[in-house]
N, C-alpha and C positions, 0 to 999 in steps of 0.2 A: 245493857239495853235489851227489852222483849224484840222478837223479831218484829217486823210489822205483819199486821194482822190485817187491814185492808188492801184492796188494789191499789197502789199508788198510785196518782197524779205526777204525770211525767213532764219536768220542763228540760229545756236544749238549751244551756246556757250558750251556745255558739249560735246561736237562731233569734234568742229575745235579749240577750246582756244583762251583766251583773244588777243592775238599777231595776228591770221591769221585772227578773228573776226573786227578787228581795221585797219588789212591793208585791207581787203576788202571794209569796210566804208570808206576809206580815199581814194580810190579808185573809190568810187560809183558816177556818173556824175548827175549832177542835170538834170530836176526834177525826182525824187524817194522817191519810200517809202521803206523801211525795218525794219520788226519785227524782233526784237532779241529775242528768247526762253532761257528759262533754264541758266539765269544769276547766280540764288545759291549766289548769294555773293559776286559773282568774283568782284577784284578789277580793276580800271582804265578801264572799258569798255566805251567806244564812244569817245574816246579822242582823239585831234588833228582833229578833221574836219574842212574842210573850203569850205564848197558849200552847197547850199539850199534845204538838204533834210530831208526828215522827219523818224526820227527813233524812233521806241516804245520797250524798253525794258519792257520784260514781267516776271516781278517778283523784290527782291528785287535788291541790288548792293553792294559793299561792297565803299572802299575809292578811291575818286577823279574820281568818275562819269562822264562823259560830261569834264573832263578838257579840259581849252585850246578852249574851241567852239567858232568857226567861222561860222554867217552862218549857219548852222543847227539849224533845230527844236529837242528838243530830249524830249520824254516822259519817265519818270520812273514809271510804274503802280508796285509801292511798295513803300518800306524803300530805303533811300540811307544812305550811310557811311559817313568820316570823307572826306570836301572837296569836296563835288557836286559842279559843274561848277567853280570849282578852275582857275583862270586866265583867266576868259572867256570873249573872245573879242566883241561876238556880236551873234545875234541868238535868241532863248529863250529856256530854259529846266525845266521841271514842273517836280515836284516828288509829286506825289496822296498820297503818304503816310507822314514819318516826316523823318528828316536828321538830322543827327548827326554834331558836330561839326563844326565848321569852312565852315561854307556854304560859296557859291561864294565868297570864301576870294580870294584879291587882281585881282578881276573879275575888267574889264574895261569898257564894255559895255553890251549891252545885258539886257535882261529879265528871272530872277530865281523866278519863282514860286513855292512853298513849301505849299500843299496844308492842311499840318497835323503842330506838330511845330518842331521848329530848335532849337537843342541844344546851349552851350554854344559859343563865338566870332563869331555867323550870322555874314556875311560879314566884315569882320576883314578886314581893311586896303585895302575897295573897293574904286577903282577908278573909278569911272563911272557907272557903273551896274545898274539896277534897280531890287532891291529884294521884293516880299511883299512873307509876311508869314499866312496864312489862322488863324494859332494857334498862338503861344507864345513863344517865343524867353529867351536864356538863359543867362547866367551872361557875359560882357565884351564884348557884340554884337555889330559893328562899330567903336571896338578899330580902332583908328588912320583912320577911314575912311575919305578919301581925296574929294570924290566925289560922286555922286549919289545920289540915294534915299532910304533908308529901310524904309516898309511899314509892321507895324504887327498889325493883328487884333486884337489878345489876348492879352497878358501881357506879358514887359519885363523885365528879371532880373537885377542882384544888374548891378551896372555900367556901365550903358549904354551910350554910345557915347566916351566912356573914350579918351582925348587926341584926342577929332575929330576936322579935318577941317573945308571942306566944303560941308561933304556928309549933307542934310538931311532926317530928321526919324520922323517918325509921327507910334504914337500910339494908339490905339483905349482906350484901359485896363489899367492897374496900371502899374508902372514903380516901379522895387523896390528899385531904390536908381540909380541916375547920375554919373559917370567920372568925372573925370578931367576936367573942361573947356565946362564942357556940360549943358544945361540952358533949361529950357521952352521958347517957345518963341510964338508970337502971331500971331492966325491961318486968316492970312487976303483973300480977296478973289483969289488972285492969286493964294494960297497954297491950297485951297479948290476945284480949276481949275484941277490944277496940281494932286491933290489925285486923285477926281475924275476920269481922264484919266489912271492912274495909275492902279487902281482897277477895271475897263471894260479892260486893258488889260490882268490885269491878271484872267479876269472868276468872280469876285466876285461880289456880289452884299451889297453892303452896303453904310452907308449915311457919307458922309464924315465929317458932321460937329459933329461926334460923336469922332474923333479923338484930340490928341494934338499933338502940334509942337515943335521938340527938334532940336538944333543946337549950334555950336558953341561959346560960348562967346567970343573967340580972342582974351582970352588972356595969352596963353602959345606959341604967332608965332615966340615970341623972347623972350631969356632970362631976365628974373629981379629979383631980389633978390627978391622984396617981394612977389613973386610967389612962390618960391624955394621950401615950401614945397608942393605943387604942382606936382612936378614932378619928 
């Protein structure tokens, strides 16, 4: 995300509350900047925007961050909660610190940067999104992901990709055990393209052919008995 480039509009979420914090964002006419103060925790702050501005909350967050973002840049300079950029259609939102749970689950477009690591189901059943994780990702991350990319530097836990489509995930680190239906697969120059681009936008610097390639084997699209235990 560019820095911001104007003075920002400053709100105190311990002075107005998460509700008149969210309709003034939702509110806000592009271009603008706005810092949020004294977030504490609070849950569901910056959600529901749809116009191109940039907003910096300044501290931690509690659950479902940036839901819903359209459009918006949003900065979390801390921890986020359970569901950072939950559903999120397009935009990008960085959290400097690590996120708990179910990051950009069922996120459609857009860019989630996670600059510490993500707990357990990282992008659970994302459709489109593009996730990378600075750290290491936890157990059942890209359950049933249909689309997109997860990108994690560190290492990711037991069952990774479980039940995935068509998202793919590239891993820098150890993997500690596959999903259902989920395969190594071979890192050819397109996917090395594709990383590449991936990791300049989100800030990192690293060499792409130090990653591996996970995706789909294809074969849980349709039922078969000799799948059965499988799934």
């Amino acid at each position: 995300m560019a820095p911001l480039t104007a003075t920002p509009t400053t709100y105190d979420v311990s002075e107005i509350g998460t509700r008149e914090l969210n309709a003034a964002l939702q509110s806000t006419a592009a271009p603008a900047a706005v810092a949020v103060v004294e977030p504490a925790g609070a849950h569901a702050l910056a959600c529901g925007l749809d116009a191109p501005i940039d907003v910096r909350i300044e501290g931690h967050v509690g659950y479902y961050a940036a839901g819903m973002n359209q459009q918006a840049n949003v900065v979390v300079d801390g921890n986020a909660g359970v569901g950072v950029a939950e559903n999120m259609m397009s935009g990008t939102v960085r959290v400097t610190g690590d996120a708990s749970q179910s990051a950009g689950a069922t996120a459609h477009g857009g860019l989630l940067v996670i600059e510490g690591n993500a707990a357990a189901r990282c992008g659970i059943s994302m459709k489109g999104v593009d996730i990378v994780v600075g750290g290491s990702i936890g157990h059942m991350s890209a359950f049933m992901g249909q689309a997109g990319r997860l990108v994690v530097l560190g290492d990711a836990g037991e069952a990774l990709g479980d039940s995935l489509y068509e998202a793919r995930i590239y891993v820098r680190g150890t993997v500690a055990s596959l999903g259902a239906d989920c395969i190594k697969k071979e890192m050819r120059d397109e996917h090395l393209t594709e990383l590449r681009e991936l990791l300049g936008a989100a800030g990192f610097d690293a060499d792409p052919t130090e990653f591996s390639r996970y995706g789909s084997a294809r074969r849980l699209y349709n039922f078969h008995v000799d799948n059965a235990s499988s799934y």
